[in-house]
N, C-alpha and C positions, 0 to 999 in steps of 0.2 A: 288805186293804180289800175289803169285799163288791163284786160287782157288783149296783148299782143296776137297778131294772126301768124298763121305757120310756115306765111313766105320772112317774115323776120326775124324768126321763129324768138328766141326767149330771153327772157333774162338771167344770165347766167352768174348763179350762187355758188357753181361747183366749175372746178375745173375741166377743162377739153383733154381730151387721150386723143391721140393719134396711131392709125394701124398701119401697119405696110405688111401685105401680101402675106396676113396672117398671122404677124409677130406682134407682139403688146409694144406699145410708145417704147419702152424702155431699149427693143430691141431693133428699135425701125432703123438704124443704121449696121449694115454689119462692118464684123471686126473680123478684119484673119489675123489668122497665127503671124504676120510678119508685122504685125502691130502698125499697119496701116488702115486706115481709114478709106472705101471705097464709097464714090457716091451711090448714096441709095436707090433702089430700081423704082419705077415706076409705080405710083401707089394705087392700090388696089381697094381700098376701103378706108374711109377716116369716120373714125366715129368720133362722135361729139356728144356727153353727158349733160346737161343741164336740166333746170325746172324752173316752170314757166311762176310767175305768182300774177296775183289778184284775189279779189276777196273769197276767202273761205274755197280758194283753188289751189292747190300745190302737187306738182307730181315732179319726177323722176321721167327723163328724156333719156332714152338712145335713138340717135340718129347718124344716119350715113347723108353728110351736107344737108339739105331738107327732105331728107325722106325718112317720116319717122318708122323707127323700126319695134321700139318697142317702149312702154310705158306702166310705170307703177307709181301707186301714190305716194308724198310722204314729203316732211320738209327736211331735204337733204342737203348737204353744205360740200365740205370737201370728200373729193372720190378719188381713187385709183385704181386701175384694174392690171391686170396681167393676161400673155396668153399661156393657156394650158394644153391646148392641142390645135389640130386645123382646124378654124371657127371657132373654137371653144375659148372662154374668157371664164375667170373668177372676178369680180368687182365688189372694194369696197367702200361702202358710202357714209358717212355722216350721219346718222340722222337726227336731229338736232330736237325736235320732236319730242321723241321717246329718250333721246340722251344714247344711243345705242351705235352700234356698231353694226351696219346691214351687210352679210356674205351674199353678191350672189353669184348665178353663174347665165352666159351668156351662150346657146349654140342654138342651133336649128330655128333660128328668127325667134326666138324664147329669153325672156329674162324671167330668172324664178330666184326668188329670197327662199336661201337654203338655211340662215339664221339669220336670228338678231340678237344680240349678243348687247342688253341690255349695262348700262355702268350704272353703279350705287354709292360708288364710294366718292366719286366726284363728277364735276363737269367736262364732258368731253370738249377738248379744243380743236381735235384734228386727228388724221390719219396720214399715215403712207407705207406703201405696200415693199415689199423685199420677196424675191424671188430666188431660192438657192436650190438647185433640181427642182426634185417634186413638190419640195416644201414652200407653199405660200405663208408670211408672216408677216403680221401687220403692228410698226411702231405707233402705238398708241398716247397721244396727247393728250393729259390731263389738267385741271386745273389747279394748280399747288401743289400737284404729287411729280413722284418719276416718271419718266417713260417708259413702257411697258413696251417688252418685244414679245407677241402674241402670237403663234401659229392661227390661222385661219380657214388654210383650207393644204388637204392632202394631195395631189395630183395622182398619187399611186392607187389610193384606196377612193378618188373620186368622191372626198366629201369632205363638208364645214366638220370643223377644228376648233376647241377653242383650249387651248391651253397656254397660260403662261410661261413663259424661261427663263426671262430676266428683268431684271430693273435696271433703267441709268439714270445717273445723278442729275437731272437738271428736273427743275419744275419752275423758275422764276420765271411766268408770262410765255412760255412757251408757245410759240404760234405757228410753224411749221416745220414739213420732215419734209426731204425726197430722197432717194436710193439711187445711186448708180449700182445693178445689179452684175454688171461685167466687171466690176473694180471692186465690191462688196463696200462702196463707200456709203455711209449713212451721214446725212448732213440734217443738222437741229439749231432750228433761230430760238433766243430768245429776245422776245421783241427791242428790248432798248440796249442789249449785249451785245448781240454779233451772232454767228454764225458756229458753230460748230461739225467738228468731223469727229464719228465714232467709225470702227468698224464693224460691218454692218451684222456677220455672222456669230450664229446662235451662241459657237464657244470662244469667242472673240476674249481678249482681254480687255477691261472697260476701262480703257483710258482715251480723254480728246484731246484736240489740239483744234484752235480758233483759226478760220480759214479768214473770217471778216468780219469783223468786228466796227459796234458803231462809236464816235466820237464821244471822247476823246483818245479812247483806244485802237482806234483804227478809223476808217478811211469812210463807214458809213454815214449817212447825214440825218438821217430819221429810224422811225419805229420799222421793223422787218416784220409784214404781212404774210409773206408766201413766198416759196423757192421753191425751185428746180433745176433739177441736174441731168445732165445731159451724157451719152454713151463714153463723150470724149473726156468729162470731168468737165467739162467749161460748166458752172456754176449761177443762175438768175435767181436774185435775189431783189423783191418789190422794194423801192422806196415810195410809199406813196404819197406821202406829204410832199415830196419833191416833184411828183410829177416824170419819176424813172423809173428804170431796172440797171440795176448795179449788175455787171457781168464779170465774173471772176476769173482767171484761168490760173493753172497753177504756175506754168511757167511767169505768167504775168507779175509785176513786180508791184504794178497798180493796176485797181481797179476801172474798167472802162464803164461808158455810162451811156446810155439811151433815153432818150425824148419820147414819152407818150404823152396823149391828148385826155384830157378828162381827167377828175377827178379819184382820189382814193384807188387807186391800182392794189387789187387784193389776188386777185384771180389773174392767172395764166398759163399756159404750157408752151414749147417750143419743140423745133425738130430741125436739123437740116436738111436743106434741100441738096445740098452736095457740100463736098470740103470744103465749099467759099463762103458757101449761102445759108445764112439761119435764121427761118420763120418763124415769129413770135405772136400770137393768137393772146388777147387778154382782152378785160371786162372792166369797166367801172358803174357804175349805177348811174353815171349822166350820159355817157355814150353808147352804150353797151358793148357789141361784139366788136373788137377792132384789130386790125393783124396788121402784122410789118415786115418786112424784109431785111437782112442787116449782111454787111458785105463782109464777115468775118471768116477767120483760118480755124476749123477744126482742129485737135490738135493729137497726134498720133497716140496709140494705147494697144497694150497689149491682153486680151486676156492670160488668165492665170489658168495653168495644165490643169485638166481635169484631173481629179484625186474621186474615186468611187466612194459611194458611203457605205457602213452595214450596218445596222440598226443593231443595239447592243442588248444581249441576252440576260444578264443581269448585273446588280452591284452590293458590293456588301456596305454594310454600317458606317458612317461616318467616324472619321477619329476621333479622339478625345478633343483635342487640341483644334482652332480653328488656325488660319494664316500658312503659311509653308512647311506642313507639319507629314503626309502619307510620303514615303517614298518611293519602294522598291517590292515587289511579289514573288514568293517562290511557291511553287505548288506540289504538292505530296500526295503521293496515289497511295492511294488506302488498297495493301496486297490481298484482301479478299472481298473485301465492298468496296469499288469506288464509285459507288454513289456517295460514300462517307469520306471522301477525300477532303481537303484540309489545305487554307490560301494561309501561308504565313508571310505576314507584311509589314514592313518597320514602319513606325512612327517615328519619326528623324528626331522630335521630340521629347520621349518619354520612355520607349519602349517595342518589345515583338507584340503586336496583335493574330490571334488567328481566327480565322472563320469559314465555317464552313459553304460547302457549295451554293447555299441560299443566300450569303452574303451574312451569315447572325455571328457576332462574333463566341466564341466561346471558348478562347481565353484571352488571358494580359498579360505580357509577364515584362513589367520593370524595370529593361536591364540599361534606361541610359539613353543616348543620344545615338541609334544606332541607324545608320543610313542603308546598305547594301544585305541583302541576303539570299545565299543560296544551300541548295541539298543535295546531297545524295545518299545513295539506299546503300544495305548490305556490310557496314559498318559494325568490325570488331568491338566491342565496350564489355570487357571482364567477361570474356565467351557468348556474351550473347549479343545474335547480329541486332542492328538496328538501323534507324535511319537516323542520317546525322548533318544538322546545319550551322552555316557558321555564319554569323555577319560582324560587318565591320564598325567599332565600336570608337565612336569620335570623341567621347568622354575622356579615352584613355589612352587615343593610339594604338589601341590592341584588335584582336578578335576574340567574339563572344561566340562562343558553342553550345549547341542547343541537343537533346536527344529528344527523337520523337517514338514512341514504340507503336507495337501495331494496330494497338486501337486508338490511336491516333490522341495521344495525352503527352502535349510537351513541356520539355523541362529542362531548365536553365544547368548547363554547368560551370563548366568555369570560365576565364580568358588568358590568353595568350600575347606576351606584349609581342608589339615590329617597334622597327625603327626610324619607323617614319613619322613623320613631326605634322600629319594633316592628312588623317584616313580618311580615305572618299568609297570609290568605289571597291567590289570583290566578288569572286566568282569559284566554283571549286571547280577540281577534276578529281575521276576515277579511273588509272592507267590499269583494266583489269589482266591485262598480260604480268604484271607483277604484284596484283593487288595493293598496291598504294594509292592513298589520297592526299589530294593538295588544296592548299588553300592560294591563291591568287588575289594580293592586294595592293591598291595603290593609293597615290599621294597627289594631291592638288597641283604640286609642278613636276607633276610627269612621271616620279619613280613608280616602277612597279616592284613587288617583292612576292616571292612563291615558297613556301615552307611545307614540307611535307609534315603529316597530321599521323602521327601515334596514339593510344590507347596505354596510359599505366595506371595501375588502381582506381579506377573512375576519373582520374584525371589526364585532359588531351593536353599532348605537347608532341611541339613544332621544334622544326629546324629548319633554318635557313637553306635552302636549293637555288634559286633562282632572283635575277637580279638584271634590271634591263629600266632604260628613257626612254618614254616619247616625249612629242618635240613641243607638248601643251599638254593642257590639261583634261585629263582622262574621267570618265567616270565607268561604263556599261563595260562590264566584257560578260564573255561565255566562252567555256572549253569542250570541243565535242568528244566524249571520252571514247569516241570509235576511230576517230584518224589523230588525236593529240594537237590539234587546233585551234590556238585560244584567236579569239576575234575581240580587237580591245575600238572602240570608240575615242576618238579625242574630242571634245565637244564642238571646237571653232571649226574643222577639219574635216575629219569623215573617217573612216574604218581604215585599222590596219591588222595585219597577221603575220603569224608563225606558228612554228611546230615546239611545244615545248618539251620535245622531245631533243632537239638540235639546240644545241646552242647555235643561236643567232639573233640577229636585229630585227627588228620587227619592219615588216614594209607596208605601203598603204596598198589598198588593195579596190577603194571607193573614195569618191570624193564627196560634197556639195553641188547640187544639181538644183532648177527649178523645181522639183518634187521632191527631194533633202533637203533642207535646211535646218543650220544649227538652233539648239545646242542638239550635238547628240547623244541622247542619253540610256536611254534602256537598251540591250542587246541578249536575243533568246536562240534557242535551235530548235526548231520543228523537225524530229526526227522520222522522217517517213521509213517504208520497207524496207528504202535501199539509200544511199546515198544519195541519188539520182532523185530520191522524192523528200529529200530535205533541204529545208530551208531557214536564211537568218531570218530574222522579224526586228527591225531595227525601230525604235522612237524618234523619228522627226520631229523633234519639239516646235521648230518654230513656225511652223505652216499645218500644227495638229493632227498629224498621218503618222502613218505606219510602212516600211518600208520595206519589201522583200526582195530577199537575194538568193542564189544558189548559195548553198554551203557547200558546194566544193568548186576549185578551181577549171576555169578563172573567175569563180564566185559573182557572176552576171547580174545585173541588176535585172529585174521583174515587172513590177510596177507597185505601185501607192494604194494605201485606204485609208477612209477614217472612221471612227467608229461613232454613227451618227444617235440620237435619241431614239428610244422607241418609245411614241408617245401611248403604246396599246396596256405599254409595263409601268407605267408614270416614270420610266430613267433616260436621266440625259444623255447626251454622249459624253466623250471623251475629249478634254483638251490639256494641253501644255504638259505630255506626260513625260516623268522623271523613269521611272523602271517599268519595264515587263517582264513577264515569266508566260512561257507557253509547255503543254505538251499534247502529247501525240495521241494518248490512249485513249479509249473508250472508259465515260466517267458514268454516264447514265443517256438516258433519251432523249434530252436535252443538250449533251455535247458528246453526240455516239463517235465524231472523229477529233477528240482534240479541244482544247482548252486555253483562251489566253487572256491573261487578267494581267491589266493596265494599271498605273495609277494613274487619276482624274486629278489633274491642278486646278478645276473650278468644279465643284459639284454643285449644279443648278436642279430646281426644279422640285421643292424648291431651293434656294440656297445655302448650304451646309456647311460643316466642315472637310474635308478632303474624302477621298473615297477612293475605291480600282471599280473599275468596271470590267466585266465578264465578258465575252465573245465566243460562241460556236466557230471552232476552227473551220468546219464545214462551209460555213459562208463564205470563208477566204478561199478552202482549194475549189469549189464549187465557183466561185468568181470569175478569178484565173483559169479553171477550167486545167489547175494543177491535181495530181494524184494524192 
């Protein structure tokens, strides 16, 4: 094969990015908040990746149109990049060569390979990049294995990454990815299958759904070479046997179809030129570089509210049990060391686990299928005070109580039946103006039931107080034992309250919002100095955050987090959590203001069985820029 001169410039093995006024391809259209589509400005730089071949010649092209910009050797195949700051780009390439993975990065006329990120265990098929904040990640195609979602590169700490976090189930013939990074949509061909959508974040739950699919399963006609996806979702998927590009849109009910020239269409990228217009740039080995124009409707999209991350501070041990087994956390301040403080945490299947501040468990205790648990201190038992927890025991319909003494060694006592036919969640209070304690428990459709908690010869017994519905099904509450305010959760729903001091009916008090979403399930108190610096901390199960509100009226919302991986600790973040427990105090130097352990409904990284993860309160009121 001749070498090519640099006004025709190359043969392109890798695909083309496109830049707009500094943003990565992915971003060149923007999107505002009213989920319209504005035509994009005026383009300021388009780079174009390719490598030129002939014999015993192979490099790595960036250029802006024909002006090369910069150049490394290597035979590299598919690429994607992202931008990282003004001018600044991370790019990843193919190298097909070495079988690796090249990081690099692009700023001040400079391309420099930050790694290479060699594979062993199979054949690289492809790349494509995913951009979630600062964190670059790249789904990696292998040949006969899963797809690998790989951190690549940091934006915060300014460097190549290479860490693992998850595996997805596809490895038959796998031949391409793209990302929509404003949607977090992840799209995966397999060549003679179809199309698939994952979602595309780190604590996503892995489940697909086939967006296009090839005959006789859906609507495609041949082998699927290469896709791309575009800000709006519209979807380009190669046919190349036929001589098209299959264009998908979601609202579409069928797929539309496009005419190119030449053979084998493997390679392409696209971009609109406004809401009508969308330019498609693609390659075949008889024709090479050829672009089109297409008179198509973008189609409107909203980003998703920003949700902050904080990188989680620790976790403890995996449960016994793999599947839907960690639940709920209650946490216990050791009264003269709490650096020796003590997470006790149900296993919904087997039993109390406790562990300490390092995450190492160091005990088990037995007691059953016990879903919910909470404590409190200063607890009469045969004259000696102690601390005392109670959770709610699904085996039996009752409540199990627990005594913890001061050096922190717990132990089972006995249970207590209710009358409810399906214990879920439960919460305690301490009304210290009369020195009583309660238990607070409820039922799958709605009742709740409140017994206040005695002390006779080492054994607790309850009586009946309190008795109230909501209007679905509850799990989270918490009572703040300084104004007598339980705060009950309904999962489809959103928070409601009362004084369990008053008899009354419970009101809502939060709803469901773009940044809440159901189920919801954990609910804790961050007691500050005063009232004024407390707060709830509620579980957003279904969009993986954390939700803050004033604890007192009109109990305000705040705003979202989530608790993202810290790759420096090898620990993942946190997703789909079921309970939290937080508090206020000073544990050690590590959480000088405050403590909140989650439970993690995927424990990755690598993949385990269930787990809570750890968080420095200080992150949050330092965030917020709350006291």
């Amino acid at each position: 094969m001749k070498l090519l001169n640099k006004t025709k410039t190359l043969s392109l093995v890798a695909i083309s990015l496109f830049t707009a006024l500094g943003c990565s391809q992915n971003q060149s259209t923007h999107i505002e908040q009213s989920a319209q589509i504005n035509k994009p400005e005026v383009q300021a730089k388009s780079f174009t990746f390719a490598h030129p071949t002939a014999d015993n010649f192979e490099h790595l092209t960036l250029q802006n149109n024909d002006q090369v910009l910069a150049q490394v050797p290597g035979h590299y195949e598919q690429i994607d990049m992202r931008s990282i700051g003004k001018e600044q780009y991370v790019i990843a390439a193919h190298n097909k060569a070495n079988n690796s993975i090249d990081i690099f990065s692009y700023q001040h006329n400079q391309l420099q390979l930050l790694s290479s990120q060699i594979e062993k265990s199979a054949a690289l098929e492809g790349l494509c990049l995913y951009q979630d904040g600062a964190k670059v990640y790249a789904y990696v195609l292998k040949s006969d294995q899963n797809v690998e979602q790989r951190l690549v590169f940091d934006s915060l700490a300014n460097q190549a990454k290479q860490h693992t976090i998850r595996q997805l189930p596809l490895s038959h013939n796998v031949t391409a990815c793209s990302v929509n990074d404003q949607s977090n949509q992840l799209f995966i061909a397999e060549e003679t299958i179809g199309v698939w959508q994952f979602d595309a974040r780190a604590e996503a739950t892995v489940t697909r759904h086939g967006v296009a699919m090839v005959k006789p399963f859906g609507q495609l006609k041949s082998e699927i070479k290469a896709l791309k996806v575009l800000t709006d979702g519209t979807l380009l998927i190669s046919q190349a046997q036929e001589q098209k590009i299959a264009i998908y849109q979601p609202e579409q009910a069928n797929l539309q179809w496009v005419n190119v020239t030449g053979d084998e269409v493997e390679i392409f990228d696209a971009r609109w030129l406004s809401d009508k217009q969308l330019q498609i740039h693609y390659f075949d080995e008889e024709t090479l570089w050829q672009q089109l124009r297409l008179d198509l409707s973008a189609k409107p999209v909203s980003t998703e509210a920003f949700i902050a991350e904080l990188a989680a501070d620790g976790e403890t041990a995996p449960v016994a049990r793999m599947g839907d087994a960690a639940d709920d956390p209650a946490i216990w301040l050791n009264p003269t060391h709490s650096e020796n403080s003590l997470i006790l945490a149900t296993d919904k299947k087997s039993g109390l686990a406790v562990y300490d501040l390092a995450g190492q468990q160091t005990q088990f205790i037995p007691s059953g299928r016990i879903n919910n648990v909470d404590l409190r201190y200063g607890f009469d038992l045969n004259g000696q005070q102690v601390s005392l927890a109670a959770a709610s025991n699904r085996d039996h319909n009752s409540i199990s109580f627990y005594q913890i003494t001061d050096n922190g060694v717990v132990t089972e006592l006995n249970q207590t039946a209710t009358s409810l036919d399906e214990v879920y969640g439960l919460c305690m209070h301490h009304d210290a103006s009369s020195d009583q304690y309660y238990v607070f428990i409820n039922d799958k459709d709605g009742r709740y039931e409140g017994y206040q908690v005695t002390a006779q010869n080492s054994q607790i017994k309850t009586s009946l107080t309190h008795e109230f519905r909501l209007i679905d099904q509850p799990e989270g509450c918490v009572v703040n034992d300084k104004t007598g305010d339980i705060f009950l959760g309904i999962e489809d729903h959103g928070i409601w309250h009362m004084n369990v001091s008053v008899p009354q009916q419970p009101t809502k008090i939060a709803g469901l919002s773009t940044k809440v979403t159901d189920d919801i399930e954990g609910i804790a108190i961050y007691h500050g100095e005063s009232i004024n610096d407390s707060y709830l901390v509620v579980s957003s199960q279904g969009n993986n955050s954390y939700a803050l509100y004033h604890a007192y009226p009109p109990f305000d919302y705040i705003d979202s987090f989530r608790i993202s991986a810290n790759f420096d600790l090898g620990i993942d973040g946190a997703s789909e959590t079921d309970g939290l427990a937080v508090h206020s105090s000073y544990f050690s130097k590590d959480y000088p203001n405050g403590l909140l352990v989650v439970q993690d409904g995927r424990n990755l990284m690598p993949h385990q069985a269930q787990n809570f993860k750890l968080l420095s309160f200080e992150k949050v009121l330092n965030h917020f820029n709350l006291k």
